[in-house]
N, CA, C, O and CB atoms as a CASP TS submission, in Angstrom:
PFRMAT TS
TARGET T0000
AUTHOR 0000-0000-0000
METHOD Language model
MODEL 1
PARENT N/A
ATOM      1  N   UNK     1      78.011  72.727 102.147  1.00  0.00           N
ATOM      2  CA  UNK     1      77.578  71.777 101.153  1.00  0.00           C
ATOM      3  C   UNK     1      76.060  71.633 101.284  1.00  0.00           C
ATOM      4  O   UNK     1      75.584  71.620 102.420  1.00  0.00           O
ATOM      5  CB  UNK     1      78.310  70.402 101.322  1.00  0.00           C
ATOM      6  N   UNK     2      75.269  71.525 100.230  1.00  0.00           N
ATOM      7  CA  UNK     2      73.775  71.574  99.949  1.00  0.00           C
ATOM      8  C   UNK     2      73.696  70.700  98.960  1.00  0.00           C
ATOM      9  O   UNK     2      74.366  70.669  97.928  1.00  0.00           O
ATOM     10  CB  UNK     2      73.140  72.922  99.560  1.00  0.00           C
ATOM     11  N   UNK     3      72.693  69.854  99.379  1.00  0.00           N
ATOM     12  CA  UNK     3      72.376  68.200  98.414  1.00  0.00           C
ATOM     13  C   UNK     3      71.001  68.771  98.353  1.00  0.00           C
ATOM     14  O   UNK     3      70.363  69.238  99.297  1.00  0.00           O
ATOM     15  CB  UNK     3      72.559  66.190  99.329  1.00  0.00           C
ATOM     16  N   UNK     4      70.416  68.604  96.360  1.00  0.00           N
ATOM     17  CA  UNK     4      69.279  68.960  96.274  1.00  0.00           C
ATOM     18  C   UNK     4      68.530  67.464  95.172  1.00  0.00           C
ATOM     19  O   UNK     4      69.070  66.829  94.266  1.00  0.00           O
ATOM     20  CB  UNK     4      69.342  70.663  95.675  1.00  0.00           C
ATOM     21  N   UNK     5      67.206  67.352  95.737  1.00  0.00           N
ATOM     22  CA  UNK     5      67.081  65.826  94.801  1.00  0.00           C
ATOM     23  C   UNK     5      67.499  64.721  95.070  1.00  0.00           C
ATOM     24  O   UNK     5      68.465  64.963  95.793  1.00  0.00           O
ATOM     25  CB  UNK     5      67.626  65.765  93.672  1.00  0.00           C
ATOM     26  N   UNK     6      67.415  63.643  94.969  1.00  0.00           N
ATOM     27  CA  UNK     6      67.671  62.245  95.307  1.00  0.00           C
ATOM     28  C   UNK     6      67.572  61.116  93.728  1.00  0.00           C
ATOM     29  O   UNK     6      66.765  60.971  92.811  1.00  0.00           O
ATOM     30  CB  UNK     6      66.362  61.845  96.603  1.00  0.00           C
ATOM     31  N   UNK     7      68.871  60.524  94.116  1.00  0.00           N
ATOM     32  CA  UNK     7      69.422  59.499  93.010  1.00  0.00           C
ATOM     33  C   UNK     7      69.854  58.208  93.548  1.00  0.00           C
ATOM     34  O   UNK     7      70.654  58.057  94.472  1.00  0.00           O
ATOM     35  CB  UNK     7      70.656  60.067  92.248  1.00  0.00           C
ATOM     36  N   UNK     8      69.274  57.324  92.912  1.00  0.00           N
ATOM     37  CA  UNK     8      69.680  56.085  93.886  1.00  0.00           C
ATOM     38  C   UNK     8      71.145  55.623  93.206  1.00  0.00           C
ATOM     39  O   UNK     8      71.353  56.075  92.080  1.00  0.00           O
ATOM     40  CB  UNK     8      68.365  54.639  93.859  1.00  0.00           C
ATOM     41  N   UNK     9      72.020  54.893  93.702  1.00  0.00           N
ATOM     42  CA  UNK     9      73.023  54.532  93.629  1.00  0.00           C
ATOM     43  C   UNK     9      73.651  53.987  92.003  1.00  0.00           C
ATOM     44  O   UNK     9      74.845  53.744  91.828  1.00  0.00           O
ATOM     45  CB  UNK     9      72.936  53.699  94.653  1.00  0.00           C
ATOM     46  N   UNK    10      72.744  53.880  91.065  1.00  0.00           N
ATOM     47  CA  UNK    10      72.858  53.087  90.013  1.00  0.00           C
ATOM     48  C   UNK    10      71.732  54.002  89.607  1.00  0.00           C
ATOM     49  O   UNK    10      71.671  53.426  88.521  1.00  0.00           O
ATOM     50  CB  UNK    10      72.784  51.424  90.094  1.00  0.00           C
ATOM     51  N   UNK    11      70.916  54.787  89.522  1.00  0.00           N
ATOM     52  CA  UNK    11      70.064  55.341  89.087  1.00  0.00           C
ATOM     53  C   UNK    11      70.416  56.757  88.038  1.00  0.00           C
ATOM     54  O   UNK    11      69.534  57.585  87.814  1.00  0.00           O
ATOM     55  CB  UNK    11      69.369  55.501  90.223  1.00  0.00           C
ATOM     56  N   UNK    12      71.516  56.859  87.578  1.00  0.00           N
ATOM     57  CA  UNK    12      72.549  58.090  86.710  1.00  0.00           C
ATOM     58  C   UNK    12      73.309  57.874  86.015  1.00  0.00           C
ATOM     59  O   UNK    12      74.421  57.579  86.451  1.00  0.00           O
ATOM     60  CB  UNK    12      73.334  58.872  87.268  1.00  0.00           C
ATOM     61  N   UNK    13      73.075  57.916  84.633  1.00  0.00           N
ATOM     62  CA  UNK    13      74.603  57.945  83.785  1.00  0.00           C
ATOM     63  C   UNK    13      75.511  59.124  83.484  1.00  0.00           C
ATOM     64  O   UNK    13      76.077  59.310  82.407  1.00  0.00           O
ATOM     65  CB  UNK    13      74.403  57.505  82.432  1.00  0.00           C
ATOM     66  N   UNK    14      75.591  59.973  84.662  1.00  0.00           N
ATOM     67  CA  UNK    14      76.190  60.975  84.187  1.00  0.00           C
ATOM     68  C   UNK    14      76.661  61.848  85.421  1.00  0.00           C
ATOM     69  O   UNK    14      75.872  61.825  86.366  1.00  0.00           O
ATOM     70  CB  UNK    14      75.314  61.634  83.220  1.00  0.00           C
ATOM     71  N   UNK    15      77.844  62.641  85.593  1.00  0.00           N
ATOM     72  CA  UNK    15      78.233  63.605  86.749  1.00  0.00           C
ATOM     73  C   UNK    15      78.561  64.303  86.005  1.00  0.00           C
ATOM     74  O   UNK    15      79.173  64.100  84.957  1.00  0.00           O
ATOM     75  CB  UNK    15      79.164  63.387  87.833  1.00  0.00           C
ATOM     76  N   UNK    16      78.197  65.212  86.449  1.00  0.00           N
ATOM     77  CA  UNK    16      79.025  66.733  85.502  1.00  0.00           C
ATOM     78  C   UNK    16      79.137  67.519  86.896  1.00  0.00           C
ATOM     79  O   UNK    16      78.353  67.685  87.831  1.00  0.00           O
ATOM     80  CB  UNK    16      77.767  67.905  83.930  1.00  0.00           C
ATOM     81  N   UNK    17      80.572  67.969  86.607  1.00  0.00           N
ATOM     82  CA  UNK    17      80.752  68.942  87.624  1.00  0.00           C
ATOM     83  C   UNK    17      80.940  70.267  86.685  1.00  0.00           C
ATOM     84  O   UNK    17      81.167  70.269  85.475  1.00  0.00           O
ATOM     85  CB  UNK    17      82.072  68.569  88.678  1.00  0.00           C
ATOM     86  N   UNK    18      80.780  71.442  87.588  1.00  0.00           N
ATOM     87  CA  UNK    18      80.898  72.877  87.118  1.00  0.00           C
ATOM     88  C   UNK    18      81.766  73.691  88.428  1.00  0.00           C
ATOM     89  O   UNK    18      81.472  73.733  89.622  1.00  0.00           O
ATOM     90  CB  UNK    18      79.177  73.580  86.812  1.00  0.00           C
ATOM     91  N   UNK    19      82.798  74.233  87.785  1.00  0.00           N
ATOM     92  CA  UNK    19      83.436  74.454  88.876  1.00  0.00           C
ATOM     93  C   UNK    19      84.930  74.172  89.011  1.00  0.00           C
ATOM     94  O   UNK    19      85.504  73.768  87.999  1.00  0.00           O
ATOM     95  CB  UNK    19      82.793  73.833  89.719  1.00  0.00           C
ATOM     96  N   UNK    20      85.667  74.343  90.192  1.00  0.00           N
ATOM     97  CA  UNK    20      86.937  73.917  90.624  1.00  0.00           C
ATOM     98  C   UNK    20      86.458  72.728  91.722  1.00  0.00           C
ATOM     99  O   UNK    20      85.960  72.911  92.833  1.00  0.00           O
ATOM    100  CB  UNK    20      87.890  75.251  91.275  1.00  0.00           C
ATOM    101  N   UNK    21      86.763  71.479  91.068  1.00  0.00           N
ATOM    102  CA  UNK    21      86.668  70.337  91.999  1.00  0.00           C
ATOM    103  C   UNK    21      88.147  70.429  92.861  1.00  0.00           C
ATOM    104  O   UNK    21      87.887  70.258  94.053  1.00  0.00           O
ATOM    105  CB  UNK    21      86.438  68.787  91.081  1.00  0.00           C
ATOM    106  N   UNK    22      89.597  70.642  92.649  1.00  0.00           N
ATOM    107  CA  UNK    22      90.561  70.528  93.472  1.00  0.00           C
ATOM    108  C   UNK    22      90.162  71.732  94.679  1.00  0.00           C
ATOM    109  O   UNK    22      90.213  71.536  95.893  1.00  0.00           O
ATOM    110  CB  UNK    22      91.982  70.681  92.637  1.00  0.00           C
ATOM    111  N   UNK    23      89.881  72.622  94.210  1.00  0.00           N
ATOM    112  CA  UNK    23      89.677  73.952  94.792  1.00  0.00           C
ATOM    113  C   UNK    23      88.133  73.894  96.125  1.00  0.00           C
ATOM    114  O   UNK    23      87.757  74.883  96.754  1.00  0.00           O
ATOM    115  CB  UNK    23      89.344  75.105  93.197  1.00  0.00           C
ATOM    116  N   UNK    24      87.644  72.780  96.213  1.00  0.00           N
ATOM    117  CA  UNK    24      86.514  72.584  96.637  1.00  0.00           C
ATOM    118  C   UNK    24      85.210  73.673  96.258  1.00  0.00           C
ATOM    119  O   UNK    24      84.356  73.749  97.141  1.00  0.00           O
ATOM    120  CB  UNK    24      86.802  72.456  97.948  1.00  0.00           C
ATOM    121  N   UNK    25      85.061  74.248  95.418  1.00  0.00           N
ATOM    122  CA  UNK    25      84.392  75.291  94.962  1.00  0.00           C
ATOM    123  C   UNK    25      83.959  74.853  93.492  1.00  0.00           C
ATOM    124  O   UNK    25      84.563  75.029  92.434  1.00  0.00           O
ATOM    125  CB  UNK    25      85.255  76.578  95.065  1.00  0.00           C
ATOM    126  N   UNK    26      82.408  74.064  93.800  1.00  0.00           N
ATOM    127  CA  UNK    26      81.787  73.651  92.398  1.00  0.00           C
ATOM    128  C   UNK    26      80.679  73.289  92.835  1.00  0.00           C
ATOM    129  O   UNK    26      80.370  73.394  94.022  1.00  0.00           O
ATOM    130  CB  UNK    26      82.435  72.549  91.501  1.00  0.00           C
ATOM    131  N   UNK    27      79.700  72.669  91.660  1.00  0.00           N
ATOM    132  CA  UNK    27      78.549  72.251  92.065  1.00  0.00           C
ATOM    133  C   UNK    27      78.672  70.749  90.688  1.00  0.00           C
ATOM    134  O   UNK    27      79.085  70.758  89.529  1.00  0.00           O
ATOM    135  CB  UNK    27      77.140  73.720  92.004  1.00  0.00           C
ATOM    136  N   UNK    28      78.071  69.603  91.592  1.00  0.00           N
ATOM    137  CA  UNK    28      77.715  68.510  90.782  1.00  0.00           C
ATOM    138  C   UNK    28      76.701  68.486  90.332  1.00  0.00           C
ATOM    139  O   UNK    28      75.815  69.329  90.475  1.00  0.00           O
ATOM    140  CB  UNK    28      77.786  67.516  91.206  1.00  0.00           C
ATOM    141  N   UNK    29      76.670  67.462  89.682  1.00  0.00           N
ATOM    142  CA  UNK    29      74.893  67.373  88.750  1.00  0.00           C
ATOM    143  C   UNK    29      74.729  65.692  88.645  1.00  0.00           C
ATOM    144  O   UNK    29      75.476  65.174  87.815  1.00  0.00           O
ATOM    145  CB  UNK    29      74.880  68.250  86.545  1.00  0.00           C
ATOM    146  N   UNK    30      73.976  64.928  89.277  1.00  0.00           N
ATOM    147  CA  UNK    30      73.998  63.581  88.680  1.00  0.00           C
ATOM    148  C   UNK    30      73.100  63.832  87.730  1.00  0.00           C
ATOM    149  O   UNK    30      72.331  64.767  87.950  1.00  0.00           O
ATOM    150  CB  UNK    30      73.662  62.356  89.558  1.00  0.00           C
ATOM    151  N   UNK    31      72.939  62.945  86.224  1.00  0.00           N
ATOM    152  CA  UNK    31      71.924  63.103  85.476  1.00  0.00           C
ATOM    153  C   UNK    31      71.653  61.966  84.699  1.00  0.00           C
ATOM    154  O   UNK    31      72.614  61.212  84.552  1.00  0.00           O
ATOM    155  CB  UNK    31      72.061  64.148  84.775  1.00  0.00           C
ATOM    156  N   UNK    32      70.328  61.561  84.026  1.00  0.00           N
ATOM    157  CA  UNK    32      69.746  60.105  83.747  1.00  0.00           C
ATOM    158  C   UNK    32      69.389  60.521  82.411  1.00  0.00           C
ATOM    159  O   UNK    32      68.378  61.197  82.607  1.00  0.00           O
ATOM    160  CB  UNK    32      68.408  59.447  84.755  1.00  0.00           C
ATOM    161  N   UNK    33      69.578  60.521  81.384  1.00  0.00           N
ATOM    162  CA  UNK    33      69.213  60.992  79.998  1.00  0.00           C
ATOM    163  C   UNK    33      69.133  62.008  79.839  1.00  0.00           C
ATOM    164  O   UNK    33      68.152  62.554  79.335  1.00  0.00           O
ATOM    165  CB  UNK    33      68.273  60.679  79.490  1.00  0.00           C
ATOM    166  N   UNK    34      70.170  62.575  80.234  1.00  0.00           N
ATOM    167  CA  UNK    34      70.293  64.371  80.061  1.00  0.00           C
ATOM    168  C   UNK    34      69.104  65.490  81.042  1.00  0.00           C
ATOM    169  O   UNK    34      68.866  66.677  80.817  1.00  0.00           O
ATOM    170  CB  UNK    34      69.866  64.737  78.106  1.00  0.00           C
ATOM    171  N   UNK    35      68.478  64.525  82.241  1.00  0.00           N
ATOM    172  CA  UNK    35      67.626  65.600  82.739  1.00  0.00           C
ATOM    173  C   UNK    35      68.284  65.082  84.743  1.00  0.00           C
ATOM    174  O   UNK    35      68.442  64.110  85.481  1.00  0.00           O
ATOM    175  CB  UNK    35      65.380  65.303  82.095  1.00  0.00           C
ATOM    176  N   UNK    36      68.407  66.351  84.701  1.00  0.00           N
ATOM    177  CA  UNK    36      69.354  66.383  86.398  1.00  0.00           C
ATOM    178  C   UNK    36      68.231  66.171  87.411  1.00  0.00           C
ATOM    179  O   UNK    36      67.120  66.687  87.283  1.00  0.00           O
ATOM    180  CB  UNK    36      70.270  68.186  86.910  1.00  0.00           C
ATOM    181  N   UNK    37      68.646  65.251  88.592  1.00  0.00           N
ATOM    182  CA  UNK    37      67.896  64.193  88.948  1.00  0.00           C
ATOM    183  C   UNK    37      68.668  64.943  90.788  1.00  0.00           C
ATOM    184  O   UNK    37      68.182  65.157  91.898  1.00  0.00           O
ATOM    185  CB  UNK    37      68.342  62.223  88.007  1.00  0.00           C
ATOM    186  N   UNK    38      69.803  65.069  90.266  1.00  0.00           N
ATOM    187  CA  UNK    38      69.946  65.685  91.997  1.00  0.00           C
ATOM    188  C   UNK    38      71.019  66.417  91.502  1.00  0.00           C
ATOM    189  O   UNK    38      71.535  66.322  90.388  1.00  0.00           O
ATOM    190  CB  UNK    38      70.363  64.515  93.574  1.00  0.00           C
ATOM    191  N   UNK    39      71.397  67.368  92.685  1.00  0.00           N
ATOM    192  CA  UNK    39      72.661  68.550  92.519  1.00  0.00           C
ATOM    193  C   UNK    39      73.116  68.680  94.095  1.00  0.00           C
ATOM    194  O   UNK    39      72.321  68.638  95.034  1.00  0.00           O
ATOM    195  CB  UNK    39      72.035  70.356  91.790  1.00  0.00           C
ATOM    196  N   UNK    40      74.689  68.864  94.226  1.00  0.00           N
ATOM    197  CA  UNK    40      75.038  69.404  94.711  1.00  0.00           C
ATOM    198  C   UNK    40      76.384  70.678  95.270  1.00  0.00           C
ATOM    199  O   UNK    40      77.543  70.369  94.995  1.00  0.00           O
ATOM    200  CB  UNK    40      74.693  68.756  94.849  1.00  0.00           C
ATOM    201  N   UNK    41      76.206  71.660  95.815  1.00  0.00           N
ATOM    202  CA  UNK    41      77.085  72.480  95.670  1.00  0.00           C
ATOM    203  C   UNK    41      77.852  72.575  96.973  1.00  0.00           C
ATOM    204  O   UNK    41      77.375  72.713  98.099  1.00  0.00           O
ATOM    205  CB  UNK    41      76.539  73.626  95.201  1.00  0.00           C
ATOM    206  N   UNK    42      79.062  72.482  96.639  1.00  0.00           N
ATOM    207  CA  UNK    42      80.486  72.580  98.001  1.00  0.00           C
ATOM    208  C   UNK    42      80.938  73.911  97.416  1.00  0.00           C
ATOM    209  O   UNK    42      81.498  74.104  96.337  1.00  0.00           O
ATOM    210  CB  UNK    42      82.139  71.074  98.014  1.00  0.00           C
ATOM    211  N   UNK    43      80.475  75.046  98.627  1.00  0.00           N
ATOM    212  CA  UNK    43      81.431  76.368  98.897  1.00  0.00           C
ATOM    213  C   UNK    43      80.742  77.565  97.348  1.00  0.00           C
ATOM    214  O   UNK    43      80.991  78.734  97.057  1.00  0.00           O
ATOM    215  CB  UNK    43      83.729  75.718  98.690  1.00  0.00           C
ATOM    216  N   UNK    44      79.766  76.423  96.662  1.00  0.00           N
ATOM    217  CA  UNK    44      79.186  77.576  96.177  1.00  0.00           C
ATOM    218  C   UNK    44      77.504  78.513  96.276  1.00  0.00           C
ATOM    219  O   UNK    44      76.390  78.059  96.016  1.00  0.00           O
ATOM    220  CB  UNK    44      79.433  77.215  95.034  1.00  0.00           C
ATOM    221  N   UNK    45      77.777  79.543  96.617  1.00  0.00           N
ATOM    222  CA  UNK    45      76.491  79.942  97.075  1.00  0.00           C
ATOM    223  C   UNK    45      75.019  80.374  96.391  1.00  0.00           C
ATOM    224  O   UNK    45      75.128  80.485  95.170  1.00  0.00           O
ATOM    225  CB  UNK    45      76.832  80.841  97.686  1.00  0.00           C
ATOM    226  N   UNK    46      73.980  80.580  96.780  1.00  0.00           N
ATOM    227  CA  UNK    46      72.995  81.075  96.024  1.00  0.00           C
ATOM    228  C   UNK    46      72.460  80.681  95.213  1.00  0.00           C
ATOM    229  O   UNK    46      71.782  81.420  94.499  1.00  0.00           O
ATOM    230  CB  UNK    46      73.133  81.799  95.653  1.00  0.00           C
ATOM    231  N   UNK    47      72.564  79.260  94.989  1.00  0.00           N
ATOM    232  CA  UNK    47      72.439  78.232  93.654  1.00  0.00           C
ATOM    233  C   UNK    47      71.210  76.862  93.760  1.00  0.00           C
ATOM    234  O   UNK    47      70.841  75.907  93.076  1.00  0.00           O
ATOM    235  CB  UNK    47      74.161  77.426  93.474  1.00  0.00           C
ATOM    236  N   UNK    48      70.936  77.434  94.943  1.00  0.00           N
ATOM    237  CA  UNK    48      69.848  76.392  95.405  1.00  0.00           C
ATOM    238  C   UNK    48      68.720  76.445  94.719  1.00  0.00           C
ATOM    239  O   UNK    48      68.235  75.354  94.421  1.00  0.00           O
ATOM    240  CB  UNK    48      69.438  76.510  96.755  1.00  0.00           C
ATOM    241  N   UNK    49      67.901  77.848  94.227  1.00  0.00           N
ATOM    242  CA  UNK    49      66.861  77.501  93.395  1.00  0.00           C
ATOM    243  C   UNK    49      67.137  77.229  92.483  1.00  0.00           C
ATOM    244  O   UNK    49      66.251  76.571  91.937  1.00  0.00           O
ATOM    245  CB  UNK    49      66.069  78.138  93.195  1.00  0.00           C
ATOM    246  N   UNK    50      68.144  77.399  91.790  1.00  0.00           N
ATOM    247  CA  UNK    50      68.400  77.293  89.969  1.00  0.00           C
ATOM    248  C   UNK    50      68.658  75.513  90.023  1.00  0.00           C
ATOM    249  O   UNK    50      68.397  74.781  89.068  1.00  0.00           O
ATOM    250  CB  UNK    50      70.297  78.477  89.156  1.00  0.00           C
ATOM    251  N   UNK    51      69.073  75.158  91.000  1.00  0.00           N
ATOM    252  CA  UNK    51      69.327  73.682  91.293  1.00  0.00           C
ATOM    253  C   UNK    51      67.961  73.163  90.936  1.00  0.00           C
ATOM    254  O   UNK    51      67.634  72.456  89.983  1.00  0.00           O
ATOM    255  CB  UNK    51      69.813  73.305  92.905  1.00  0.00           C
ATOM    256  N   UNK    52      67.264  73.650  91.872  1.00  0.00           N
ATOM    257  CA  UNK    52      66.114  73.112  92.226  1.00  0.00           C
ATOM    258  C   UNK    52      65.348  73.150  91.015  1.00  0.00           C
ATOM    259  O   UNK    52      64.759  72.105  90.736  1.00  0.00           O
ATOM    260  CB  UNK    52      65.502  73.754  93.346  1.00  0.00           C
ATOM    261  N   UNK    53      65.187  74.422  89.991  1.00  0.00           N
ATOM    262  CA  UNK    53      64.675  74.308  88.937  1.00  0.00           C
ATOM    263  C   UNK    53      64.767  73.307  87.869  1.00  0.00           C
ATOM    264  O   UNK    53      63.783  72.833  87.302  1.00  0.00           O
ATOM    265  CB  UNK    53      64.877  75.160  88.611  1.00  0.00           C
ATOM    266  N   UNK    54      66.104  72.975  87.590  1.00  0.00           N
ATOM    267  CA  UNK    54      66.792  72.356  87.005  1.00  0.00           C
ATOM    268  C   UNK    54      65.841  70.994  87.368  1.00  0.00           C
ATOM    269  O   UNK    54      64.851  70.794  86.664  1.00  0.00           O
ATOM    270  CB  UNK    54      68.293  72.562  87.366  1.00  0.00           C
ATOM    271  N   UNK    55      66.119  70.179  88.341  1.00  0.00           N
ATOM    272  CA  UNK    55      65.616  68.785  89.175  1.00  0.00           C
ATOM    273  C   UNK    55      64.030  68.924  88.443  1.00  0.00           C
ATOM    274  O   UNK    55      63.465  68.221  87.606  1.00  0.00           O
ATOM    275  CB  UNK    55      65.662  68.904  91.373  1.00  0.00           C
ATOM    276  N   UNK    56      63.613  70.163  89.172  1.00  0.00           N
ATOM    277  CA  UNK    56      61.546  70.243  88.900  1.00  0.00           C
ATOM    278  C   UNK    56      60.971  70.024  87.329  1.00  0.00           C
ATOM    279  O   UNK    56      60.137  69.177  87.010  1.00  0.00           O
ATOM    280  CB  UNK    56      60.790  72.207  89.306  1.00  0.00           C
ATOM    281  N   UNK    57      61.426  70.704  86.694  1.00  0.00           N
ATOM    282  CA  UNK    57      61.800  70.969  85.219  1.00  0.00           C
ATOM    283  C   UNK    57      61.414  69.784  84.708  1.00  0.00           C
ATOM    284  O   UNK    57      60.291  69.548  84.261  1.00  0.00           O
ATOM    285  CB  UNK    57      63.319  71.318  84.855  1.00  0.00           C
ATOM    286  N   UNK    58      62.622  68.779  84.782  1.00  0.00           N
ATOM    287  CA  UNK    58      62.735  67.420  84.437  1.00  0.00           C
ATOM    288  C   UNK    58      62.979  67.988  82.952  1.00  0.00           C
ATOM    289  O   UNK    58      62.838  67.026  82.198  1.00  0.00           O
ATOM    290  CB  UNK    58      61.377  66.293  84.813  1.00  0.00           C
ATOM    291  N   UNK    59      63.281  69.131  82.223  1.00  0.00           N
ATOM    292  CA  UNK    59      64.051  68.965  81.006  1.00  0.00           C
ATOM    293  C   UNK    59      65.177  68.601  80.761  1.00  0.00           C
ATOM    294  O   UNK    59      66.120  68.743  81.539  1.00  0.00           O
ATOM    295  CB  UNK    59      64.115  69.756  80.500  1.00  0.00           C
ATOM    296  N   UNK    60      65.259  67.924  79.312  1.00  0.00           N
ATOM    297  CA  UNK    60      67.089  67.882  79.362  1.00  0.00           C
ATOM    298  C   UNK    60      67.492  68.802  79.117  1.00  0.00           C
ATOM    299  O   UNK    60      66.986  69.766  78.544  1.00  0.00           O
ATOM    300  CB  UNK    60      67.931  67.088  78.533  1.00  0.00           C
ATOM    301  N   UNK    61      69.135  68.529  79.791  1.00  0.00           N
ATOM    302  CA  UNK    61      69.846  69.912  79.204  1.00  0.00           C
ATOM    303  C   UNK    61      71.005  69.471  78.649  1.00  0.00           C
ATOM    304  O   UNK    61      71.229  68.265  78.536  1.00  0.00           O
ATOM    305  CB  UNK    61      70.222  71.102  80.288  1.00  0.00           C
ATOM    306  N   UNK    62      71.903  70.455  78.225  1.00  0.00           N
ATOM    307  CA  UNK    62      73.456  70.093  77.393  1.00  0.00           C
ATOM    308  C   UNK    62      74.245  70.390  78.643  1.00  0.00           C
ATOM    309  O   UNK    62      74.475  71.430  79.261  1.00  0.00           O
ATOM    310  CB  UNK    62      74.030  71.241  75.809  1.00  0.00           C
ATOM    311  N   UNK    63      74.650  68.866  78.840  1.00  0.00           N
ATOM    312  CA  UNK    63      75.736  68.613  80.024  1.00  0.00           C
ATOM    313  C   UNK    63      76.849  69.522  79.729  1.00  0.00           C
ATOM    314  O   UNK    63      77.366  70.045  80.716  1.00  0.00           O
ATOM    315  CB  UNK    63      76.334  67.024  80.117  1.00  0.00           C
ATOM    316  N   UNK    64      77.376  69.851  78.456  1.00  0.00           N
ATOM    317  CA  UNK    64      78.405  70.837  78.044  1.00  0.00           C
ATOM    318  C   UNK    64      78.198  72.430  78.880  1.00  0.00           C
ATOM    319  O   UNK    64      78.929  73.164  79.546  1.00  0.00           O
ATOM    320  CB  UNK    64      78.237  70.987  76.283  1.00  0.00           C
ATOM    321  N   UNK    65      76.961  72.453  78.472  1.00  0.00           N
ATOM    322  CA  UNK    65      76.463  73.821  79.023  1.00  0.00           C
ATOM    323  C   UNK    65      76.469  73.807  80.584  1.00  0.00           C
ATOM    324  O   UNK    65      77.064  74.730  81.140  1.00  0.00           O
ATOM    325  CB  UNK    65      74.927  74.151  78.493  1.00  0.00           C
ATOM    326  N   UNK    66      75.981  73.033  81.198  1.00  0.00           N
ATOM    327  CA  UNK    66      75.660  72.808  82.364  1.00  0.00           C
ATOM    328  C   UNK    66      77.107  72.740  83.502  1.00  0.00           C
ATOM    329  O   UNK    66      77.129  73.044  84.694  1.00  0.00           O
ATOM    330  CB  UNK    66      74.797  71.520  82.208  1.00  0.00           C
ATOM    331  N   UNK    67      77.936  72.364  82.860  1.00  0.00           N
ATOM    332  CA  UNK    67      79.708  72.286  83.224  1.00  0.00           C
ATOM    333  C   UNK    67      80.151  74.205  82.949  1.00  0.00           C
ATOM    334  O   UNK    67      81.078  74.816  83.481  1.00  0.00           O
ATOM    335  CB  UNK    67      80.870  70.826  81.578  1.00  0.00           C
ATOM    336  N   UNK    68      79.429  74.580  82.258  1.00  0.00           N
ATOM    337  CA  UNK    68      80.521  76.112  82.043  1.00  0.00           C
ATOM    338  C   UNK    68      79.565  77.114  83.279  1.00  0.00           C
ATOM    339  O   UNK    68      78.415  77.535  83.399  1.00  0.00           O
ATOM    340  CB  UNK    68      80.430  77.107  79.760  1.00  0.00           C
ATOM    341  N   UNK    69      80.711  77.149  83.952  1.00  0.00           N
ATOM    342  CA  UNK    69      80.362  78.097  84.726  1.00  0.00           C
ATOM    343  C   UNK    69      80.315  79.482  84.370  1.00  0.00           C
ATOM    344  O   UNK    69      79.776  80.333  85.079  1.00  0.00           O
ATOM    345  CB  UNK    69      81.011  77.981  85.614  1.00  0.00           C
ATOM    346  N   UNK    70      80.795  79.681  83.436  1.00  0.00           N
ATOM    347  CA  UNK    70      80.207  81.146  82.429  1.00  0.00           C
ATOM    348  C   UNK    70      78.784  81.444  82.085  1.00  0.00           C
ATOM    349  O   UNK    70      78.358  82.586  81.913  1.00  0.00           O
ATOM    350  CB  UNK    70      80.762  81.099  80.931  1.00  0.00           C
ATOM    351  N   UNK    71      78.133  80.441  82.002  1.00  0.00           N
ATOM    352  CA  UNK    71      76.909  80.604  81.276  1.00  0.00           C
ATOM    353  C   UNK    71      75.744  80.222  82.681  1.00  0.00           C
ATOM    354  O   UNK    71      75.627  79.185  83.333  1.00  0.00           O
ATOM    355  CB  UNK    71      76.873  79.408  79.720  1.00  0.00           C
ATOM    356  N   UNK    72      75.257  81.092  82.743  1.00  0.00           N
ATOM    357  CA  UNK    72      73.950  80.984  84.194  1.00  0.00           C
ATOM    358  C   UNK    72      73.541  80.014  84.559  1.00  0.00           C
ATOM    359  O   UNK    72      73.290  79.260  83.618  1.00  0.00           O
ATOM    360  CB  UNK    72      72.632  81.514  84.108  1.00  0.00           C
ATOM    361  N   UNK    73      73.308  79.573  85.599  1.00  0.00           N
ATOM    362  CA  UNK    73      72.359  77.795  85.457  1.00  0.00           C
ATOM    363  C   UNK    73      71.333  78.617  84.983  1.00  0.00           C
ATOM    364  O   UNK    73      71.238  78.279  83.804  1.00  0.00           O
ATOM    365  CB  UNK    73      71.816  76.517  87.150  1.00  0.00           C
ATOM    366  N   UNK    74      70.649  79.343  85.157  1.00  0.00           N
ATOM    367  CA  UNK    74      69.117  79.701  84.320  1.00  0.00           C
ATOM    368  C   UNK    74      69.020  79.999  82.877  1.00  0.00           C
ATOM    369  O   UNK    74      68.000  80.280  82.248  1.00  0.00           O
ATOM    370  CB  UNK    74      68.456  80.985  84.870  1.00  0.00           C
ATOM    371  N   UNK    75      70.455  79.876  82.366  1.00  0.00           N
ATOM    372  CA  UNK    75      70.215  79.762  80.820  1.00  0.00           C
ATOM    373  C   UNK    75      70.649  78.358  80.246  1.00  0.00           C
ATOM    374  O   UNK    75      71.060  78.039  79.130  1.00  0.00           O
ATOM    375  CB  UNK    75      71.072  80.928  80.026  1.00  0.00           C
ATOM    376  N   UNK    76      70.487  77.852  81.044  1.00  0.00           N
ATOM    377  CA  UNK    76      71.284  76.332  80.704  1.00  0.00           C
ATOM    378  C   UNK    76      69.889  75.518  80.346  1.00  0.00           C
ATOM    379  O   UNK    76      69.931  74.331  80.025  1.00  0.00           O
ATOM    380  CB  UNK    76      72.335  75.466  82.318  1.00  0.00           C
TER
END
């Protein structure tokens, strides 16, 4: 598990997971007006910069998009 970014407790209207949450194999997203504020991934690998981009960025994105694990985090 890898926690990227920091969200205070009340500081997010939003979780989006991508992934198999029963399966422990996904990555979360807290997010505050559509721009992801922290991420983290259980059992999935290699995802730390695209995380990280995502957080730096500070663009919004489509939480829809951001949930399909079909579509790249770098095209999201």
């Amino acid at each position: 598990m890898e926690y990227l970014g920091y969200v205070e407790p009340d500081g997010y209207d939003r979780v989006v997971f991508r992934g198999d949450v029963k399966a422990n194999e996904f990555i979360a997203f807290w997010l505050k007006d559509g721009r992801v504020l922290a991420g983290m991934n259980m059992n999935i690998w290699d995802v730390t910069d695209p995380i990280r981009e995502l957080i730096v960025s500070k663009r919004v994105v489509d939480a829809d998009r951001l949930a399909n694990p079909n579509i790249p985090l770098g095209e999201v």
